[in-house]
N, C-alpha and C positions, 0 to 999 in steps of 0.2 A: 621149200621156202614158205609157200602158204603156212606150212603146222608150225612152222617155228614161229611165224605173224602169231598165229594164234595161241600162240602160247604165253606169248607176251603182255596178250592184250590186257585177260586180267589184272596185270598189273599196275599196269598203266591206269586201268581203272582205280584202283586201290589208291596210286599214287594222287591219282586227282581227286580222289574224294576224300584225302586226307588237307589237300591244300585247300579246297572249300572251306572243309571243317573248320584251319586254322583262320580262313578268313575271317569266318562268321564268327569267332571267338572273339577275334580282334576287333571285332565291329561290335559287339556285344563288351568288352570291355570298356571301348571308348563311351559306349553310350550309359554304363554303369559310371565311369568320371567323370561326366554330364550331370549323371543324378546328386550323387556326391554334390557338385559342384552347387547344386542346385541348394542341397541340402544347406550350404555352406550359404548360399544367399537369404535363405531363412534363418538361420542362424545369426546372422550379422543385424536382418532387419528388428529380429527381437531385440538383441542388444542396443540397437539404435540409439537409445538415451544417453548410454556411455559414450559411445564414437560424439555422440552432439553435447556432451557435458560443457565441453571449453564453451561452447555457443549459450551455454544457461550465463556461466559467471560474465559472457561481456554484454549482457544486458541489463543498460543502464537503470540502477536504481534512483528513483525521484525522492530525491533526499535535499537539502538545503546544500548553497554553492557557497562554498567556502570564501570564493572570491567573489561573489555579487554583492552590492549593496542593498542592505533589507530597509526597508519603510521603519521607524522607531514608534511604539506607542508610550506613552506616558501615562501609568494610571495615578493620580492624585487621591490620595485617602482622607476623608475629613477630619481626622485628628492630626494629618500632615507628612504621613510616610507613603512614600510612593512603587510603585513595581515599575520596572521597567522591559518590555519585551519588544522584542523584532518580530517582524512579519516573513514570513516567506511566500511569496508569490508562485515563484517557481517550483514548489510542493504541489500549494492545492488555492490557482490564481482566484477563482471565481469567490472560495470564500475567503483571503483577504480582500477582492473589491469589495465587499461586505462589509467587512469589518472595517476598514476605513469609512465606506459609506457613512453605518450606523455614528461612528466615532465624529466625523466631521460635521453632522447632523447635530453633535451633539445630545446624541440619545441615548449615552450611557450617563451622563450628569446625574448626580442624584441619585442611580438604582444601588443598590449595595448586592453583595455576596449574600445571598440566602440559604445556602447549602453551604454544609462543610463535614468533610467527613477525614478526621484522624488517619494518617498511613494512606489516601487513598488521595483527595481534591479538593480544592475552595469552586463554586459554582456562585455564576453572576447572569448581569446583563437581561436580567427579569425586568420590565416597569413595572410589572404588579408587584415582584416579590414573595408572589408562594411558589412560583415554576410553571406556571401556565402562560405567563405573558410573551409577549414579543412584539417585532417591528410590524404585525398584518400582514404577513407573506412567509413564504420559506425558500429555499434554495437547494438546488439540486446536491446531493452527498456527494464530498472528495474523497473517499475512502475506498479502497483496495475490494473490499467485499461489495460495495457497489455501484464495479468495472469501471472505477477509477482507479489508476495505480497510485499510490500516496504510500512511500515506506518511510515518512517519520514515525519513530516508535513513542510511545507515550510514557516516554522516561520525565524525571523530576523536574522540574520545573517545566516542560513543555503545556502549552496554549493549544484546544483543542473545540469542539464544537458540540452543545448538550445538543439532543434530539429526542425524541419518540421515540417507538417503533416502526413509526415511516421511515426510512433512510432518508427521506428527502422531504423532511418534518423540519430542519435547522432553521432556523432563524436570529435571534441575536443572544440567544444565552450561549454562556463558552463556560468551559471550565479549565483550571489552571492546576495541574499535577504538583504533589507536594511528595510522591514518590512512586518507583514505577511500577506500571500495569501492564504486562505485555499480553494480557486478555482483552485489552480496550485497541489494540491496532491493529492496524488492517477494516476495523467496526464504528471507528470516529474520524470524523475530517482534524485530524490533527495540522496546525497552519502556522506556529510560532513557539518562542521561548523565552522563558525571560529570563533577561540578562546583568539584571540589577534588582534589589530589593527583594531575594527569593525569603531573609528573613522576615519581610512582611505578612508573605503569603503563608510562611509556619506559624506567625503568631496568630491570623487568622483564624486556622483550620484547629487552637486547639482552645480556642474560643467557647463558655459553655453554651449549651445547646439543646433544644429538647429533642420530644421522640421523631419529631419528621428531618430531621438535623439540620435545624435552622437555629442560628444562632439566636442568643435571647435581646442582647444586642446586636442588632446588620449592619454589622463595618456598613459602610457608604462611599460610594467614590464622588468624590466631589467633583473633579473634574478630570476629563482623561482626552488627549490630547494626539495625535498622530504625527513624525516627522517623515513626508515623503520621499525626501531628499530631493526634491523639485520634480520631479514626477508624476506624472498624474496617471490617476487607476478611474478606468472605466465603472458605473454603473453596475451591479450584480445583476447578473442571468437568475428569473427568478421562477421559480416551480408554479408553471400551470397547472 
């Protein structure tokens, strides 16, 4: 009885050392579908922009509200034809309080359009007149480049803000598109449009002119005019 034990034995060893084996296989493959898996989470985070696409389009662009009431400007020209443009506050607030400030101030009276350039804008709102002037102050840029969002695009007829090269250089010169520039958005506080009299602003712009593109004669605005609609707009936030 002992030899026949022992003849057995090997076997038995045999047999367990094969169910080991398969153990450790199977422990080695789950841990191979772990990596995998793994593999699969890198995979997905590179992708990440696609899985978070929908999340790009529902963030809201700051664009003008269809259904809000905008402020009305009136520009008066001295020979008697007028532009009419709305404000958009909920664009780029800080510079319409601006622009009605300057407006209600009465300190566009008098200044004319000294820029004008063909296919491109009529430019205002100078008291001197050659492009150097303004209110004595400047005000911080509403524009997308800089880290303000503002997505009006600076299509034809839209109301925009001249500057430097400081972004935060603006002050009361604006300029009024006579056709579009989609190199100037995102890089100007664009803030209005106008809504009336856009053949005023083509007869302006095709005005003769010499080499700095100032007209020979400066349309003039006689008088320009703000309708808030009973609202009142704060004071401009002004650049320290």
């Amino acid at each position: 009885m002992l030899k026949r034990r022992t003849r057995w034995m090997p076997a038995l060893f045999v047999i367990l050392a094969l169910l080991l084996v398969m153990t450790a296989c199977g422990q080695n493959d789950k841990g191979a579908e772990s990596g995998a898996g793994g593999g699969t989470g890198s995979t997905t985070g590179a992708t990440a922009p696609e899985a978070e696409a929908p999340k790009e389009t529902e963030v809201k662009q700051n664009v003008p509200d269809p259904n809000a009431s905008h402020p009305i400007v009136t520009i008066e020209m001295e020979k008697g034809k007028t532009i009419r443009l709305e404000l958009y506050p909920e664009v780029a607030p800080n510079t319409v309080n601006n622009f009605i400030s300057l407006v209600e101030q009465g300190f566009y009276d008098g200044t004319g359009f000294h820029r004008v350039i063909p296919g491109f804008m009529i430019q205002g709102g100078d008291p001197d007149g050659n492009g150097t002037g303004g209110p004595g102050y400047a005000i911080p840029g509403e524009f997308t480049s800089n880290g303000f969002q503002n997505d009006l695009k600076h299509t034809t007829g839209v109301l925009s803000m001249a500057r430097a090269q400081d972004p935060n250089s603006a002050g009361s010169q604006f300029f009024i598109m006579v056709a579009d520039a989609p190199s100037l958005d995102a890089q100007y506080a664009s803030f209005g449009k106008v809504i009336e009299g856009m053949e005023t602003a083509e007869e302006i712009v095709g005005l003769e002119r010499d080499q700095m593109d100032k007209p020979l004669e400066v349309p003039v605005m006689k008088k320009v005019t703000v309708d808030t609609l009973g609202k009142d707009y704060p004071d401009p936030e002004k650049q320290e």
